[in-house]
PyMOL commands that place a pseudoatom at each C-alpha (Angstrom):
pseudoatom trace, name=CA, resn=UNK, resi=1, chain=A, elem=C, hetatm=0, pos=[0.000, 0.000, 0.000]
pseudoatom trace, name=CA, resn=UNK, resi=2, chain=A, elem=C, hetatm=0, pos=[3.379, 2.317, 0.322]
pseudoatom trace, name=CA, resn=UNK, resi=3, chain=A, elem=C, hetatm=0, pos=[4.595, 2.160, -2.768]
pseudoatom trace, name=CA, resn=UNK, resi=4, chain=A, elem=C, hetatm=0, pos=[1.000, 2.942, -4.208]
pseudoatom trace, name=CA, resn=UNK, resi=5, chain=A, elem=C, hetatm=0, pos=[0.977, 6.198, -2.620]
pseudoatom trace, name=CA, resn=UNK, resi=6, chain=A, elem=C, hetatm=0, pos=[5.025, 6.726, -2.647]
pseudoatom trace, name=CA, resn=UNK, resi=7, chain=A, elem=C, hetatm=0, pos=[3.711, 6.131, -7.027]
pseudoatom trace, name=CA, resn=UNK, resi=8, chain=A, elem=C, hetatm=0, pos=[0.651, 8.847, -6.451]
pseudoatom trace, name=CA, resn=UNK, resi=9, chain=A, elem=C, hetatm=0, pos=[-1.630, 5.988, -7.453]
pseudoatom trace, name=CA, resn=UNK, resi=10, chain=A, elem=C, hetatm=0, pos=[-3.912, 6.068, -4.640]
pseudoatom trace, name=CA, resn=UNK, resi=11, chain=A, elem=C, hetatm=0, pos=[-6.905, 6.417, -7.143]
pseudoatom trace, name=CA, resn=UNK, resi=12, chain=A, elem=C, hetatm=0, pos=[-5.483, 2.891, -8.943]
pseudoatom trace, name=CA, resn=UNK, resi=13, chain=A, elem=C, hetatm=0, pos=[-5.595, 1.439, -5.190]
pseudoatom trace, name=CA, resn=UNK, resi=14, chain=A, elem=C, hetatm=0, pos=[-9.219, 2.646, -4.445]
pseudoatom trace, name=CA, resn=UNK, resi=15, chain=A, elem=C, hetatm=0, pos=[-10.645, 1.272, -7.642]
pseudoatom trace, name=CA, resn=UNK, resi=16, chain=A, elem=C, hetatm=0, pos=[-9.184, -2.221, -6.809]
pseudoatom trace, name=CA, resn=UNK, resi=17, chain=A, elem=C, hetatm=0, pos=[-9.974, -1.913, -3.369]
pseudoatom trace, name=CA, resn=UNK, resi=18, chain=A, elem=C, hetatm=0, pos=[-13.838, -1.040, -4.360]
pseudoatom trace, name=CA, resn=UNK, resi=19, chain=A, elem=C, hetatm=0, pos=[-13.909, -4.133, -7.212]
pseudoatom trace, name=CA, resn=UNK, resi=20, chain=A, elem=C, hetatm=0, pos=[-13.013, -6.187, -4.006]
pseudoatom trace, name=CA, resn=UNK, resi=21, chain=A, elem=C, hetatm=0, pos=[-15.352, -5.532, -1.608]
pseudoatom trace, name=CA, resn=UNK, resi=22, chain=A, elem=C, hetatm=0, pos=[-18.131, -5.640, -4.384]
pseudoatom trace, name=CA, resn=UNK, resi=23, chain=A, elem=C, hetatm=0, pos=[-16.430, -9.326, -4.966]
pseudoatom trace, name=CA, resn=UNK, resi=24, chain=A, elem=C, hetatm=0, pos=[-17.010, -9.970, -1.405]
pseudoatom trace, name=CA, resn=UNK, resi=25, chain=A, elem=C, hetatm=0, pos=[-20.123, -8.924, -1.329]
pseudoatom trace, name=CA, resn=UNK, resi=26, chain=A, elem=C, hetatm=0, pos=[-21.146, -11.285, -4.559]
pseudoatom trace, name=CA, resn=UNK, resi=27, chain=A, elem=C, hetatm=0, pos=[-19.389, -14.115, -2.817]
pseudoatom trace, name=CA, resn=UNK, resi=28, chain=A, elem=C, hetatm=0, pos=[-21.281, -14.344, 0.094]
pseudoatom trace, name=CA, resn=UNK, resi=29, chain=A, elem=C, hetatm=0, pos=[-24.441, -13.389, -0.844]
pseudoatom trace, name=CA, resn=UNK, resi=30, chain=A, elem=C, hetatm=0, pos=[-23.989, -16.050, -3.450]
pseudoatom trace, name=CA, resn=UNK, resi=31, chain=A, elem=C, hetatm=0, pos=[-22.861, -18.564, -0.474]
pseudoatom trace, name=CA, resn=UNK, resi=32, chain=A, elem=C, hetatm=0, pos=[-25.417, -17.809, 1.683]
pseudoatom trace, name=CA, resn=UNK, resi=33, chain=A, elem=C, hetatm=0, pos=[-28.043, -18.420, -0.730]
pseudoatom trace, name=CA, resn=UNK, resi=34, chain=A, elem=C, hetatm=0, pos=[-26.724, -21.529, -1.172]
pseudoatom trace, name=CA, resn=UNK, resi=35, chain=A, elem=C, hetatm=0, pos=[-26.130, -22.421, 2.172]
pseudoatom trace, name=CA, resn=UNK, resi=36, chain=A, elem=C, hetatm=0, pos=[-29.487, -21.458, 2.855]
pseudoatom trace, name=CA, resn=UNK, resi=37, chain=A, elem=C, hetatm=0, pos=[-31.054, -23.909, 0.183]
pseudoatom trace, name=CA, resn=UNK, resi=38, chain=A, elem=C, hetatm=0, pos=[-29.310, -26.914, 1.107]
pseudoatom trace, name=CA, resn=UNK, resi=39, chain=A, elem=C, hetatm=0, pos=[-29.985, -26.294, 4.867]
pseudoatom trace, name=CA, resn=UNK, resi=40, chain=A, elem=C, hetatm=0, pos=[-33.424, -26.393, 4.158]
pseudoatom trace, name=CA, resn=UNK, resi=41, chain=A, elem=C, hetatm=0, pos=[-34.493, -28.298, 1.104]
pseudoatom trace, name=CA, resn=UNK, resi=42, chain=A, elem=C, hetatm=0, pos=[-38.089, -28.300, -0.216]
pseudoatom trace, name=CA, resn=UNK, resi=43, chain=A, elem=C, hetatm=0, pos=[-39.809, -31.477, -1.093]
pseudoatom trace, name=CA, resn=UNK, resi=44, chain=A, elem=C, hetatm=0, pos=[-38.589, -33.179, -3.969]
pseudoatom trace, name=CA, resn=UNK, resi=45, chain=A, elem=C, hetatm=0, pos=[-41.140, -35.322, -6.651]
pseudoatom trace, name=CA, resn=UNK, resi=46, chain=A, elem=C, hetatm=0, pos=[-38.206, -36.989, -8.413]
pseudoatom trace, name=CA, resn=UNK, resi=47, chain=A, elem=C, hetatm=0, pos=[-38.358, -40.575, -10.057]
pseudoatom trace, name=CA, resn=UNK, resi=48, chain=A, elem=C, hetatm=0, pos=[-35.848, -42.915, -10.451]
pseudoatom trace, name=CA, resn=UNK, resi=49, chain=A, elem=C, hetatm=0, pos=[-35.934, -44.582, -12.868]
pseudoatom trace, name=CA, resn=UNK, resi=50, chain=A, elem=C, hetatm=0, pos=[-34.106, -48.302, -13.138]
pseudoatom trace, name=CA, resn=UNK, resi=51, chain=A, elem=C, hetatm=0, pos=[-31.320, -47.162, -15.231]
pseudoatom trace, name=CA, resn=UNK, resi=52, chain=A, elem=C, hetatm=0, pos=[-30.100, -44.542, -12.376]
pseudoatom trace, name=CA, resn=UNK, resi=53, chain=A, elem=C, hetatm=0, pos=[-28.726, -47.582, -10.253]
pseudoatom trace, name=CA, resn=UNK, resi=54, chain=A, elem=C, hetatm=0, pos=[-26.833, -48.803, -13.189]
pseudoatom trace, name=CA, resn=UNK, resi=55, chain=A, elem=C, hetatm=0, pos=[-25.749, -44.814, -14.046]
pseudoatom trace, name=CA, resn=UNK, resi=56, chain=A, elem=C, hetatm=0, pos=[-24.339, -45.004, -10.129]
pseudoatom trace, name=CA, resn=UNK, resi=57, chain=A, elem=C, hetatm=0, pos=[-22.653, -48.184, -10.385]
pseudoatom trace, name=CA, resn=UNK, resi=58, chain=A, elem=C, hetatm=0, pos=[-20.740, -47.036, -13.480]
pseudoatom trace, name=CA, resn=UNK, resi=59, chain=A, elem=C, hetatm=0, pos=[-19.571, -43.989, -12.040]
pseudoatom trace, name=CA, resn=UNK, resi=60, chain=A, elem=C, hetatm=0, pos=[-18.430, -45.557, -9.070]
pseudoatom trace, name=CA, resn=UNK, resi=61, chain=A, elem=C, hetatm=0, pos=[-16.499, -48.346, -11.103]
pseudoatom trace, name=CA, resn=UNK, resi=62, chain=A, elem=C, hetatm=0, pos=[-15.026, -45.140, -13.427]
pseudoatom trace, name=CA, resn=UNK, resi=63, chain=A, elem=C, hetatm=0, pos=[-13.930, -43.006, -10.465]
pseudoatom trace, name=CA, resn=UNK, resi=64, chain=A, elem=C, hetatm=0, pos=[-12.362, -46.593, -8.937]
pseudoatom trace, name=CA, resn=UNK, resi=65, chain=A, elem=C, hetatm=0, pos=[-10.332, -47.188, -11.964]
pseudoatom trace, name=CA, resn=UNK, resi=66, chain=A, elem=C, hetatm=0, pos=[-8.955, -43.780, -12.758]
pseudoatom trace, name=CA, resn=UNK, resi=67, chain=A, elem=C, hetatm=0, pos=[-7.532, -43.866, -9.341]
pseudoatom trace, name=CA, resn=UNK, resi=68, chain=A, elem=C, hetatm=0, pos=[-5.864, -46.871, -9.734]
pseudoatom trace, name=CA, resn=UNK, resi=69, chain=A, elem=C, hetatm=0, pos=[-5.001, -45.549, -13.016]
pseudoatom trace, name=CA, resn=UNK, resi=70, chain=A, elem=C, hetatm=0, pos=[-3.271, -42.768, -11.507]
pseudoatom trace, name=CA, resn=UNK, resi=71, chain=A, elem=C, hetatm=0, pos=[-1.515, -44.435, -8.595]
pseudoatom trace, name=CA, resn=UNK, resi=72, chain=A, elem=C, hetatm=0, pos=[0.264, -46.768, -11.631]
pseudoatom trace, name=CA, resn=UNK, resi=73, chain=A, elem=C, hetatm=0, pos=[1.341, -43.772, -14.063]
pseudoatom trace, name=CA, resn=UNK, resi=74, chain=A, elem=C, hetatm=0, pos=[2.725, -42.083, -10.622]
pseudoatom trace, name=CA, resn=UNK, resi=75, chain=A, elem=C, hetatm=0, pos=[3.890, -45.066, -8.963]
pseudoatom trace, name=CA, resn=UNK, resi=76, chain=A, elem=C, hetatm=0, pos=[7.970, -44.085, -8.898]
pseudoatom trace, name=CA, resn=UNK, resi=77, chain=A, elem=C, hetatm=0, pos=[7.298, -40.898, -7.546]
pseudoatom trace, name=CA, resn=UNK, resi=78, chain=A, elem=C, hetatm=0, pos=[5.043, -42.151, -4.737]
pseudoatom trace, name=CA, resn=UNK, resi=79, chain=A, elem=C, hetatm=0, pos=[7.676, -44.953, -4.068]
pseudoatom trace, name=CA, resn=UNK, resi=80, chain=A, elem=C, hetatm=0, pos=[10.751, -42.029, -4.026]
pseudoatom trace, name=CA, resn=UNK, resi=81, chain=A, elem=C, hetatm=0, pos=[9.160, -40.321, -1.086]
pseudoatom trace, name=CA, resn=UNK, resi=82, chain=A, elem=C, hetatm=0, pos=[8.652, -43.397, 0.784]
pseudoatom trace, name=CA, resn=UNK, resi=83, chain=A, elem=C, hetatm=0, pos=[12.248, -44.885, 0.250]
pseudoatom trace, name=CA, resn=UNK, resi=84, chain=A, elem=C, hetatm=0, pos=[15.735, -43.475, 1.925]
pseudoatom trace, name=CA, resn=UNK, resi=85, chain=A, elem=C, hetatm=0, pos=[18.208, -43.079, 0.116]
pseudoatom trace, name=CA, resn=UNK, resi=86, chain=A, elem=C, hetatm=0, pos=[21.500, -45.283, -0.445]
pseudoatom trace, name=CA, resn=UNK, resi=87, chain=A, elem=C, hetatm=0, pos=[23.828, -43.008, 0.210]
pseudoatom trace, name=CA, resn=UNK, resi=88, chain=A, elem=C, hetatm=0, pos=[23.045, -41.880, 3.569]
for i in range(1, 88): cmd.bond("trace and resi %d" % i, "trace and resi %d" % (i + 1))
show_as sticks, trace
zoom trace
């Protein structure tokens, strides 16, 4: 904030400083909205239909294998932090 003024741009620093707050302002009101609706839902009329087990199960058995996909492309580096080193 110094070298702002020590520049003589305070205005600079007071537009940023306003985009901010209005940010902040956004940000919660936008969180507490949605705070708010999940805290207290409304009654839902949804139907599930058979095919939303099998929708589940896949996505399940996806998010299963990609992480074992990703444990085997990153296997050496997991293994590095877990071995010590020879030389010491």
């Amino acid at each position: 904030m110094k070298n702002f003024q020590k520049l003589g741009n305070k205005k600079r620093l007071g537009r940023c400083s306003d985009r901010i707050d209005k940010f902040n302002t956004y940000y919660f009101v936008i969180s507490f909205a949605s705070a708010v609706t999940f805290v207290f839902p409304g009654t839902s009329e949804a139907y599930l239909d058979p095919g939303t087990g099998s929708l589940v199960f896949q996505m399940i058995i996806a998010a299963v294998m990609g992480g074992l996909y990703t444990i085997k492309t990153y296997w050496r580096n997991i293994m590095k932090i877990f071995k010590k080193d020879k030389k010491e």
